[in-house]
Structure formats: C-alpha cells, structure tokens
N, C-alpha and C positions, 0 to 999 in steps of 0.2 A: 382479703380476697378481692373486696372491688376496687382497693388501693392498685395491686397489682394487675387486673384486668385493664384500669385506667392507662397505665405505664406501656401496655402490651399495645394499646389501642391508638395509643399518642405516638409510640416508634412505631407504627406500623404507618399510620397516616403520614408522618415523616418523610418516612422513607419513600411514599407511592410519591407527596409533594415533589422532594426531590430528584426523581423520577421524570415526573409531569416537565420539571423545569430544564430537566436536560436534553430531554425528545424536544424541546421546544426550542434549542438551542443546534440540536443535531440537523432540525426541520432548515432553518435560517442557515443553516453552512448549507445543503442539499438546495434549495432555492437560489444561491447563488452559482453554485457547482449545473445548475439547472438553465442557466443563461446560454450555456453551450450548447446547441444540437450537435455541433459537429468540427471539428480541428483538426489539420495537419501540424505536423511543424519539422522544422529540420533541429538537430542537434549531434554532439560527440557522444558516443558511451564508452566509458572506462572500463573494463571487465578486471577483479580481481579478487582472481580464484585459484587454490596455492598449487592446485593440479591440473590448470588447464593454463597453455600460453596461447593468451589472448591479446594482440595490439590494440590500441585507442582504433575507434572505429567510426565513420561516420553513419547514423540510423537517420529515416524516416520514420515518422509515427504518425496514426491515425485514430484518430477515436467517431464514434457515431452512436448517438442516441438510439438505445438505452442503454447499451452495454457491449457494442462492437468496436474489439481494440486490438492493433495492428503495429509490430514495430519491426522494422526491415533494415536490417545490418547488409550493405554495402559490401560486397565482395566476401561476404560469408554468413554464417548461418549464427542468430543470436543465444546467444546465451544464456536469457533469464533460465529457472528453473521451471520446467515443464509441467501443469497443472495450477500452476501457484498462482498468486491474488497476480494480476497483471500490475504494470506502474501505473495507475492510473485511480488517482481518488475518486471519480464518479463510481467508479465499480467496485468500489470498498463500500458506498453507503447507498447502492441502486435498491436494496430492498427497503421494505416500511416495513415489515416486518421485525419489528427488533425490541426489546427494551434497552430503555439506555440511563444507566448508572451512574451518580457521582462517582469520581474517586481520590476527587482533591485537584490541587493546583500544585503545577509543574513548572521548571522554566525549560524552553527547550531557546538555544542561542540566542539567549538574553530575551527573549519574547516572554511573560506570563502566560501558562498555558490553562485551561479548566481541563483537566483528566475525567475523559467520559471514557465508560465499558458498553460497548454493543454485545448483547446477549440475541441470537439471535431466536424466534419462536418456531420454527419450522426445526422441528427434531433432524431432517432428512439434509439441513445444508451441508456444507462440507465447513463452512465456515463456523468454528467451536464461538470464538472471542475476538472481538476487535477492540482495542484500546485509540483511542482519539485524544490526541492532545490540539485542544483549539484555541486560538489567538481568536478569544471574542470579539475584541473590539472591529477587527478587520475581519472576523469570520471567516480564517483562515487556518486549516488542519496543516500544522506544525511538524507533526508525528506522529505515526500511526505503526500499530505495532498488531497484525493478525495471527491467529491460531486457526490453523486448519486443522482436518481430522485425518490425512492423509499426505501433505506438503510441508509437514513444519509450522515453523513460527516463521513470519519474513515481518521485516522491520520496514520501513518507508520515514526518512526525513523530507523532507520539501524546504526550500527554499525562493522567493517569491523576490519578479521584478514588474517591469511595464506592464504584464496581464494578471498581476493580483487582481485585478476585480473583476476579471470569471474564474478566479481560483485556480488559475495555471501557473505551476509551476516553472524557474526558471534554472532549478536544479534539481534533481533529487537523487537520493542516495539511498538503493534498495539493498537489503543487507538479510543474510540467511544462513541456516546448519548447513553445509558442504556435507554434513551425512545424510542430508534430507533430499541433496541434487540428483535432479533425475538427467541425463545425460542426454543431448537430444542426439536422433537417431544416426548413426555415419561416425558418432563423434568418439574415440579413446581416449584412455586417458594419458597425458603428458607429463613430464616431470623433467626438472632445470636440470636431475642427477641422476642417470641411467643407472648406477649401482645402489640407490636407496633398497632398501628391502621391503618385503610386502607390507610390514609391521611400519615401517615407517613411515610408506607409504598412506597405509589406512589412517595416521594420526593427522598426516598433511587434511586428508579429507573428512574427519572429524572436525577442521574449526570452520572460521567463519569465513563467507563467500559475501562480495560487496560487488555491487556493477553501480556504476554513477552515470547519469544522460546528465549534459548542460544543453538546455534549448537555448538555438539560437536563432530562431524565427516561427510564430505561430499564423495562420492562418485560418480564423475562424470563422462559424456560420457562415462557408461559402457555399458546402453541400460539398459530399461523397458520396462517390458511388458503391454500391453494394459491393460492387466484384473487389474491388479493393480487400476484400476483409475472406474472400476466399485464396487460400493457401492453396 
C-alpha cells in the first residue's frame, strides 16, 4: 500500500516538475516575443483555398501590445478564417493563464523542437489546446498547432530571418479545415468548374485551406496608432 502511494506520489511530483519546467521555457519565448510593442510590416500572401480564387496579394500588417492585430489585403478583402487564432505568435501565448505540458521532442525543418501543450485555465476561453513546438536554443516557436471551440484546429509554421530576435517571422504558413471556413461577408463561393455538383462541391471544401504571408520588411517599436486597428 505505501509501496504504491510512494509511486502515485513520485509520478505525480514528476509530472507538476515537468510542468514547472516548461511554463519556464513558455515564460522565456513570451519575454522575448515581449520586446515588441509594436510592428508594421509589408509582405505577399498566397491564398490557397480549393473554393475560393484568390491571386497572390500584397497585405499590410500591424500588430500593438497586447493583442491589437491588423492585416490589409490591397485591392481586396483578406482571407484568413473569420474568428480564428490571428497570424500572429504574441496572441497565441498573450494569456499567463495556462498550464503547459511536455510532450516530447519534434523536428519541425530540421530544427529540434521541445513539444509543449498549452492547457488553458479559464473554462470560458475559446481557445481548447495550443501545441508549441519551440526551437530552445533560439527561443523560437517553429509550429504551433491551436484548437478552438468554435474555429477548428488552424496550424501555424514560422519561418525566421533578420528579426528572429524579436521572434518575427519571415514566413509563415497558416493552414486550416475549409469545413471550419467561415466566409467573410460579400464573399460566394467560386469554383475552376461551373458544372461540379453540390456533392463535389462540399468535398472540395471539406480539406485543407493554406494562406502563406513572406515579409518583406518590418518596422518596429515605432508606435501605432489606435485607429489603425479600427475596421
């Protein structure tokens, strides 16, 4: 009996240990991700979605401490998926709210990754799971994979050039269920082949939807202004 309480008591310390040790590791990406108040930046986004025709597009984007985020497609109206985690790692880990869980080591494009699980403690978020794949040594979130209660599951890779060290990205590829898209408002749906049938139709929008941004110039902590972030 106290054989086995011993056992209960040792996985249990364990587990809170490493625990302890991955909020500490969550805390140290968030601190640097924390350097930022504020960024513009110009880039392309690729939109590809098997039921919407979308050309390569040039966007603006903006972000602002603590979680004001803005991106503006150029002669048309963006794309992302309406309600979902925005592109933007600060607003994946803005809450302290969270536990956060080993889950192993990954490679995500030849990088070594530590697999953390964000559990978040607030019953009322929208956000269920967030998985984090971080690049320790550079302190840098690789891939990041969210479960909402309402949005799906959307995926985020990152790719990183001259502002890895405020954790900006110099590519990223945001990836989601096309059955989870919520269409923004104005917008029908399109298709390559006017005679598909609805049934065919519904499968095209059953898989997967990808939109890719390359920055290709950032601009930070120079200040923005509020209105910018009103639509």
């Amino acid at each position: 009996m106290y054989k086995i309480l011993f056992f209960v008591v040792a996985f249990q310390f364990a587990v809170f240990a490493q625990a302890q040790d991955m909020t500490s590791l969550v805390v140290k990406v968030k601190a640097k991700l924390d350097q930022v108040n504020d960024y513009e930046a110009d880039g392309n986004m690729k939109t590809d979605v098997s039921f919407i025709k979308a050309p390569i597009g040039k966007v603006k984007i903006y972000f602002k401490k603590p979680n004001k985020f803005r991106l503006k497609k150029e002669g048309g109206i963006s794309l992302l998926p309406k309600g979902g985690v925005s592109v933007n790692m600060s607003s994946i880990i803005a809450t302290n709210d969270f536990v956060a869980l080993s889950a192993g080591v990954s490679v995500v494009n030849g990088n070594s990754c530590k697999v953390v699980k964000l559990l978040p403690i607030n019953e009322s978020s929208e956000i269920v799971l967030t998985t984090l794949y971080i690049d320790e040594p550079n302190l840098l979130v690789r891939k990041a994979i969210t479960t909402t209660k309402e949005n799906g599951t959307y995926e985020m890779e990152m790719n990183y050039g001259a502002f890895a060290k405020f954790g900006l990205p110099e590519k990223v590829i945001f990836s989601f269920n096309t059955k989870d898209y919520k269409l923004p408002k104005g917008i029908t749906l399109e298709f390559d082949d006017n005679e598909k049938t609805i049934s065919e139709a519904q499968k095209l929008k059953n898989k997967k939807g990808r939109v890719e941004i390359t920055y290709t110039n950032y601009v930070v902590n120079k200040g923005i202004a509020d209105a910018i972030f009103i639509k």
